[in-house]
N, C-alpha and C positions, 0 to 999 in steps of 0.2 A: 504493500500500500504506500502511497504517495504521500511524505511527511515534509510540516514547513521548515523543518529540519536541513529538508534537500533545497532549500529555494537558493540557496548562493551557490550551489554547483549548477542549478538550473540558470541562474543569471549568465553564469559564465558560459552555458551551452546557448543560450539566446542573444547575447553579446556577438557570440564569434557565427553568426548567420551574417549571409554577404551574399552579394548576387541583385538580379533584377524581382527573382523570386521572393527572398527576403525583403526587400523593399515595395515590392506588391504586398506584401501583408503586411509591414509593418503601415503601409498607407491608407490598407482597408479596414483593420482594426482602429484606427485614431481618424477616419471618415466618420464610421458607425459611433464612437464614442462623442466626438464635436457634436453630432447632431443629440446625444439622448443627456449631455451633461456639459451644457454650453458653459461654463463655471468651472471645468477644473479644465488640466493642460492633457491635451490627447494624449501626447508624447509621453510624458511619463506617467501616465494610468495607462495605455497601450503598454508600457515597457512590464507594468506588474500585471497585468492581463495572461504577456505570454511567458514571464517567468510561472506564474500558476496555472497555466496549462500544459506548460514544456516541451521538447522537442518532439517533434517523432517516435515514437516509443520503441523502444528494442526489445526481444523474449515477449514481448505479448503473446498471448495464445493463436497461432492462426485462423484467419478468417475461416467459417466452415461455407461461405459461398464462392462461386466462381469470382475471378477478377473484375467482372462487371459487379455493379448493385443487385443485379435481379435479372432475372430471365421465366423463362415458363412452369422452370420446376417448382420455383418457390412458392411454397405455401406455409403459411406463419400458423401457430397457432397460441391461444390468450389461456393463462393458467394463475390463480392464488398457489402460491407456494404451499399451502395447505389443505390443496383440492384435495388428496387424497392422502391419504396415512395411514401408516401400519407401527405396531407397538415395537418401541427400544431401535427405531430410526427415526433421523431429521426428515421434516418432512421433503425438504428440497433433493434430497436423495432417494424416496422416494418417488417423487415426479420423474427424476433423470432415468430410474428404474423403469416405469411405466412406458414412458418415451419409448428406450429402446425396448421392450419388450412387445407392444404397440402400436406404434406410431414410426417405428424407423421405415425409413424410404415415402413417407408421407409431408412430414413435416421438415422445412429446413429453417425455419425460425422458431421462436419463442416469447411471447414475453410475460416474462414472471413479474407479474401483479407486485405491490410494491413486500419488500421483503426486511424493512430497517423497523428497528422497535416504533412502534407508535401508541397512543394512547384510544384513540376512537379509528373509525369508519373504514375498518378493515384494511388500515394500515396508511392511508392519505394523510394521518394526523402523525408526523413523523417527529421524533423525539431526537433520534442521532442520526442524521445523512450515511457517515459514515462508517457505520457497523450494521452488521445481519443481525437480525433477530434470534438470538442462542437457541431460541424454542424451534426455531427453522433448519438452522445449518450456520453454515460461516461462509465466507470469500471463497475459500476453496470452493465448496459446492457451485458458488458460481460459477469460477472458473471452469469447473468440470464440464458444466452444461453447456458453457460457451464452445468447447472441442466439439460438443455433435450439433450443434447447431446456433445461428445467430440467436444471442440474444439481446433481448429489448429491457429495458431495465425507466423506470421512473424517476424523471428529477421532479418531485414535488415541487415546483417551484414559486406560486402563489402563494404559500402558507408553511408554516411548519404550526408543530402544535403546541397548546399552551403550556404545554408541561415540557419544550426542549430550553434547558440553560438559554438560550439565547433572549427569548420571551422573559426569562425570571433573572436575567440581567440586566434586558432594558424598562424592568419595573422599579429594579434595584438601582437604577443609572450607574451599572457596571460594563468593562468590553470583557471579551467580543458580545454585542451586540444592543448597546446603546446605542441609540437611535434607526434599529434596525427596522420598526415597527410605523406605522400609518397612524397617529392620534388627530384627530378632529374633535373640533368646537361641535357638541351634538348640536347647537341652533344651526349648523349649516346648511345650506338646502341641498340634500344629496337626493331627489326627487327620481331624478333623470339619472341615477346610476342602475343599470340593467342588474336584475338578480336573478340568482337560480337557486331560489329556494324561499319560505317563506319567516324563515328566523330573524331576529331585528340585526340591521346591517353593522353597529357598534355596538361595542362591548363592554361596559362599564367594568372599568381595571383601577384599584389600587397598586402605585406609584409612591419612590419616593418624593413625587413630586404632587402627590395630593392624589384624589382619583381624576384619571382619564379615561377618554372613550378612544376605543382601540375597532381597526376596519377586521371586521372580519366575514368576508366573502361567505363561505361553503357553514361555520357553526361557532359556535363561540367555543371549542378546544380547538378549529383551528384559522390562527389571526395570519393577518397578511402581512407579508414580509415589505418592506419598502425601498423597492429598484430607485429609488432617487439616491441614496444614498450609496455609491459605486462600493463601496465595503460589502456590501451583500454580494454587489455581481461578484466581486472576487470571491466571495465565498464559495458561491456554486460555481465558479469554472474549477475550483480549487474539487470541488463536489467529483464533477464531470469528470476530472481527470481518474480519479479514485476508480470511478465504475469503468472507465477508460481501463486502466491499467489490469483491473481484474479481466478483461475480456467481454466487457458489454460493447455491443457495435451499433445498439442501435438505443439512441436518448429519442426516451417521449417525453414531450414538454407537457408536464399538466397541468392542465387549466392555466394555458399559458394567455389566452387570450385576456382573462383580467386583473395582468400584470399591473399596468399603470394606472394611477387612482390620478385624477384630475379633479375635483368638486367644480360642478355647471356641468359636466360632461357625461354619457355614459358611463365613462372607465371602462370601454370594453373595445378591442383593436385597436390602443393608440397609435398614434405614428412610433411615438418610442417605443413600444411593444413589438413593431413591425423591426423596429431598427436593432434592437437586443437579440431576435432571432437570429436576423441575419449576422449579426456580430459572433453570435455563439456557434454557427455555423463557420462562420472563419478558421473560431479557436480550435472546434470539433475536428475539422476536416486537415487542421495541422497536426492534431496531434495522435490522429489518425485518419490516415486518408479514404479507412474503406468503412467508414463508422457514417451512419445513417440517419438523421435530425427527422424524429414525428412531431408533427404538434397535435395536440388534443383541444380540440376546438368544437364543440358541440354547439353550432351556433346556425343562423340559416345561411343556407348554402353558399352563395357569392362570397356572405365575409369568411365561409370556410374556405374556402378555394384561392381567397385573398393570401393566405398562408406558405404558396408557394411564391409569393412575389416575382422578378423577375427571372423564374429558379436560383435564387440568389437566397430564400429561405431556406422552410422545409424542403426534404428530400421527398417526402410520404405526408399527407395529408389524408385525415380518414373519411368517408365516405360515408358521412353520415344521414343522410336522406333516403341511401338505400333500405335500411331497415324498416320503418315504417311503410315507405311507399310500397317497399313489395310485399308484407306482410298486409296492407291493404287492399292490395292484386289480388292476391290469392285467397284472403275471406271473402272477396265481393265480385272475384272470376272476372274483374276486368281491369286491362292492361290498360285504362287510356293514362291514367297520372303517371305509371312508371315509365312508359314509353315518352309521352312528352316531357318527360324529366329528363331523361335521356338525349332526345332531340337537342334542348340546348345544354348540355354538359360539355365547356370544349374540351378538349385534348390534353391531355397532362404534358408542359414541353420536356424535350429533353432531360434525360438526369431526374426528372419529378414523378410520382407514381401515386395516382390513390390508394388505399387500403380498404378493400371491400370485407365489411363484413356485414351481418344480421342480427348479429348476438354479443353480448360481453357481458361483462359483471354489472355492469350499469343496467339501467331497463332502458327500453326503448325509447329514444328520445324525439318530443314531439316539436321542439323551436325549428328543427330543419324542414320538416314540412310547411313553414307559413311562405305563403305564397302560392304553394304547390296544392294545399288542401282544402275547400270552405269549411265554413265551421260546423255546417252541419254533417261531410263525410267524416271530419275528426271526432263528434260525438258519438256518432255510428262504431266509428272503431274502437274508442273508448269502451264502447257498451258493450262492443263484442269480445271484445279482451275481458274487459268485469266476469264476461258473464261463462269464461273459459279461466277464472280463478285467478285472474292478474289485479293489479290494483292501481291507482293514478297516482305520481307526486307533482306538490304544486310548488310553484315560484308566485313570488311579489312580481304585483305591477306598484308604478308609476301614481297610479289612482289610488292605492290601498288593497284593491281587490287582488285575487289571486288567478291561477290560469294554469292548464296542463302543463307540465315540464317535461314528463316521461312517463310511459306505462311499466310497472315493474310483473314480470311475468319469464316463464322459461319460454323458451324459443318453442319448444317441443308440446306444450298445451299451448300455447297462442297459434297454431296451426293446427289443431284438433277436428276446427270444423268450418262453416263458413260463416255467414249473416243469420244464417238460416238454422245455426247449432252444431255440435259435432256430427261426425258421418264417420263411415272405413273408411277414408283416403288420407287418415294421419300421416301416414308412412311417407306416401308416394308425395302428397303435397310438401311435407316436410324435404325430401329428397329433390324435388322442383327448385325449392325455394335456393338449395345448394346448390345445384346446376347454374342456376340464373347467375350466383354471386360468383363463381369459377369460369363463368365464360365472358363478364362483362372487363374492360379495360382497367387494369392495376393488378394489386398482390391481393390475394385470399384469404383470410384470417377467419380461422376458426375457435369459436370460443370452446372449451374443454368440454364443457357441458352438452353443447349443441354434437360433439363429435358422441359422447356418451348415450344423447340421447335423455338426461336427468330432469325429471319432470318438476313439477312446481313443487317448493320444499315448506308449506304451510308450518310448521312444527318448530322451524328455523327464523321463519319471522317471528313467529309466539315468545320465544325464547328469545331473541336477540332487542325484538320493537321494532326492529328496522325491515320496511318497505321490501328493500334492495335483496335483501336475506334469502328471497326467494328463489333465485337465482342463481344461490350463491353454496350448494350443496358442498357437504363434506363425504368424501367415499370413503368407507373401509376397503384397504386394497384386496386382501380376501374375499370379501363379499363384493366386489366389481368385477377381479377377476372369474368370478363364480359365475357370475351372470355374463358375461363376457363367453364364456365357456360352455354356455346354453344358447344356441345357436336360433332358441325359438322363442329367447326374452327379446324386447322393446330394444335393449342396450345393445347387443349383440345384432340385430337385422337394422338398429340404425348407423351403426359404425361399417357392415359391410358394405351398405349401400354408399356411402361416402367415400369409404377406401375406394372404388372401385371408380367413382369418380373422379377422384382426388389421382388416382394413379392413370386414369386414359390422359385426364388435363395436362399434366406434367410431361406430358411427352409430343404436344402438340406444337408447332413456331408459332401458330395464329393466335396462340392465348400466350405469349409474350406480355409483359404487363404493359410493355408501351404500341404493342401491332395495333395496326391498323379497326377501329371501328365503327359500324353505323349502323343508326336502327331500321328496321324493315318492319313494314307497315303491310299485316297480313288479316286486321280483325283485331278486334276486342280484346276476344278468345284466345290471343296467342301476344306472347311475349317474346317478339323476334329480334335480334340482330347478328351482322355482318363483322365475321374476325378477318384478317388476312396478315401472314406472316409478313415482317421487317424485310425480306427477300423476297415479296411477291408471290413465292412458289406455292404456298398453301391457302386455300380458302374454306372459313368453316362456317356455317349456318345455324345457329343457337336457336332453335325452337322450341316453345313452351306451350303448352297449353294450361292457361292458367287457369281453368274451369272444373265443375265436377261433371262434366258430359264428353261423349266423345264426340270430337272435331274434325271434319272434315276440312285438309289443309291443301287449299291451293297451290300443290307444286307446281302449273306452269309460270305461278305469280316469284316462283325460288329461283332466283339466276344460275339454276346449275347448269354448265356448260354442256353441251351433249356430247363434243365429242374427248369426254371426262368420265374418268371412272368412279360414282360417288358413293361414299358406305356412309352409313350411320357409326357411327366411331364406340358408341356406347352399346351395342347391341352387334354391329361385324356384318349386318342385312345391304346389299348392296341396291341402289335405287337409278341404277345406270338407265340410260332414256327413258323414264318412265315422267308422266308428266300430266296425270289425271290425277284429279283426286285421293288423298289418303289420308284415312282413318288413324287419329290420334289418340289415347284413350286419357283418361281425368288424371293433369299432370303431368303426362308425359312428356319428357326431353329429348329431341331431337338432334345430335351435334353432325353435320351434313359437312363430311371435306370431302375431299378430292384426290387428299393425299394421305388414307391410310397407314 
């Protein structure tokens, strides 16, 4: 691990950098700083920037993906260090167990859910950045996990919790971490500050300096740090480097987007927010070049997609409208909102990559839907989640009133049935819904749960109070592999159906996360688009039927070339000149190339 111990041998490595290379970064980090802290000297806050992040790393643990960022095989998947356990093992040792026993040749990323002591909300509420939680594992284990595959590791970076030294030294007016913290005059008018949750937004704290009110975003144990103060950022580059040097390659920024507190403003995508990404992006990519920036931005679409700035931010931005909109398709069997969500999605440029998924530890979140939704199809889906055992959390408005935030439900009952109630077509709807996220433009991300198949954990909210809980199942690894090993449980026929997915995708050029995309307008009834490989040489035809009837699919309206050989990739049925009508049955996926 990385000590401020080594900062004068790292001066002396950042000193002796020379070249036109070194003077490009030293020019881009002290740009990004001029604009987010017009009040101190670039120069020498750039110079302690890149002392605390250091040179190029050497013995770090090998990247486990190819020389590029991503390619076709990658598929990530989302895991709590404590998704499953078994007695007189760290839990993070059993995950790696699982993995390979599993999951090898499926999965080439990871990212473990936050894993450092905290106090509340399943580990968000971070107490020490720089240590594993003992009850988990240690460094090693990460390390370990980092050889079989990338992993994604959390910079808390909005908040830490009330209970870490730095909070209870800037109460004490002690360092580190005097004046780390956001206190406001409560008469201020923070009206117009955007919230995602409904708890009061300051926090009435005793101080040696009498009581103040302190910002705290996400709960009152966890307060929000204060990027004005350039001592923080160094903190967390000093953070970054830590999980750097263990072997994490890929930083999600959380809740990065309501970094900057401005009073009059939302406080949500500052320009300094904007410009901090990009800066830690700099630092990231110097101190290792094949290391990957997410932002975690749950917000609606455009200002999430703001996030890869001139691809000069993120690397990966998540795709967070997919979830709802297609879980909307698929209860109400029509494609028109995901499809024209689709239509104007542009293109992720260069070097940048969505992150599709459906599912996480979080619920379904409903801010990306505004625009896309009216209000009366969101209280529809509302209703029909409720009434498939999920539950709604709200956010503060502006007015006082309150407003959906997110549906908290498992992936695998909130497809149970349609508008209309559950039906048999869990399975295959569920397995649709995975299709669609594997063949659309970016990387895959499968949350643990959704690969298991783990239905809604009522017993776990009971016990915890928390919403979220539901979602949020803990396995005995004996009893998962057990059921795993019953080939005619729910766990076992939804993990093979996905393997089997997950393994035709991974071998295709046209599902490339950056190949070529467009939607194809076939009916309601079908959620279609157009992949085509980086080389031109592969073309694949993503067809859905997102209905519970079987569809009749206008293949002459399918641009398959006739004098082309075309299979169904997922089945091996070859569909060479044929060009009448064909019977799709409820759910069914279609992958139509050329090049078997």
């Amino acid at each position: 691990m990385h000590d401020r111990a080594d900062a004068s041998a790292d001066a002396d490595a950042v000193g002796s950098l020379d070249g036109a290379a070194a003077q490009r970064l030293h020019a881009r980090v002290e740009r990004h700083l001029a604009a987010v802290y017009p009040d101190e000297d670039p120069v020498a806050l750039g110079q302690r920037l890149l002392v605390a992040i250091g040179d190029p790393a050497q013995g770090t643990p090998a990247p486990a993906m190819p020389p590029q960022l991503w390619d076709q095989s990658d598929v990530w998947a989302i895991s709590y260090p404590g998704s499953i356990v078994t007695p007189g093992q760290p839990p993070l040792r059993t995950l790696r167990r699982f993995l390979h026993e599993h999951l090898a040749g499926l999965v080439s990323g990871l990212h473990v859910l936050p894993f450092f002591p905290s106090s509340s909300d399943d580990g968000f509420a971070v107490t020490d950045y720089l240590a594993v939680d003992p009850t988990l594992g240690d460094w090693d284990d990460i390390t370990e996990l980092s050889r079989d595959v990338r992993v994604m590791a959390d910079v808390v970076i909005n908040h830490c919790s009330s209970a870490h030294p730095w909070f209870r030294n800037h109460c004490g007016d002690r360092d580190p971490g005097r004046g780390w913290f956001v206190e406001v005059d409560p008469a201020t008018d923070l009206s117009a500050v955007v919230r995602p949750r409904t708890s009061p937004l300051l926090r009435p704290t005793a101080t040696a300096h009498g009581q103040r009110h302190v910002w705290a975003t996400f709960s009152h144990d966890q307060v929000d740090l204060d990027f004005a103060n350039p001592e923080v950022l160094l903190e967390f580059v000093r953070t970054i480097r830590t999980y750097l040097d263990a072997g994490v390659s890929v930083v999600r920024l959380d809740a990065v987007a309501f970094l900057w507190k401005e009073p009059g403003t939302d406080c949500l995508n500052r320009p300094q927010t904007h410009e901090l990404v990009r800066l830690l992006r700099a630092l990231v990519e110097h101190r290792r070049p094949d290391a990957i920036i997410v932002t975690e931005t749950n917000i609606p679409s455009q200002e999430n997609l703001a996030y890869f700035g001139n691809a000069n931010e993120a690397h990966v931005v998540y795709n967070f409208s997919l979830p709802p909109l297609l879980v909307q398709a698929l209860v109400t069997g029509t494609s028109r909102h995901l499809t024209s969500w689709l239509m104007g999605m542009p293109h992720a440029q260069v070097g940048t990559a969505l992150l599709n998924l459906i599912a996480s530890h979080d619920g379904i979140g409903l801010r990306p839907t505004e625009g896309l939704l009216d209000p009366d199809e969101l209280t529809a889906l509302i209703a029909t989640m409720e009434s498939f055992g999920g539950t709604v959390s709200w956010r503060s408005l502006d007015d006082g009133g309150a407003t959906p935030y997110e549906i908290n439900i498992a992936l695998i009952d909130a497809l149970q049935g349609t508008v209309d109630g559950p039906d048999n077509h869990q399975l295959d709807r569920f397995a649709c819904a995975h299709a669609i996220m594997l063949a659309l433009e970016g990387i895959p991300a499968f949350y643990l749960h959704s690969l298991l198949g783990t239905t809604n954990d009522h017993e776990r909210v009971a016990t915890t109070g928390r919403a979220r809980a539901i979602n949020r199942h803990q396995w005995d690894l004996d009893e998962l592999n057990s059921r795993l090993a019953d080939p005619a449980s729910l766990n076992a026929r939804v993990l093979a159906r996905l393997r089997h997915l997950i393994t035709v995708r991974r071998q295709q050029p046209a599902f490339h996360p950056n190949a070529t995309q467009f939607p194809m307008h076939l009916g309601e009834e079908f959620f279609a688009l157009g992949r085509q490989s980086l080389d031109g040489l592969q073309d694949i035809f993503a067809i859905n039927n997102v209905t519970d009837q079987v569809q009749l699919l206008p293949l002459s309206q399918v641009n398959l070339v006739h004098d082309q050989r075309w299979v169904d990739l997922l089945t091996g049925d070859e569909l060479a000149a044929r060009v009448g009508p064909m019977e799709v049955a409820p759910y069914q996926t279609l992958w139509l190339s050329n090049q078997p």
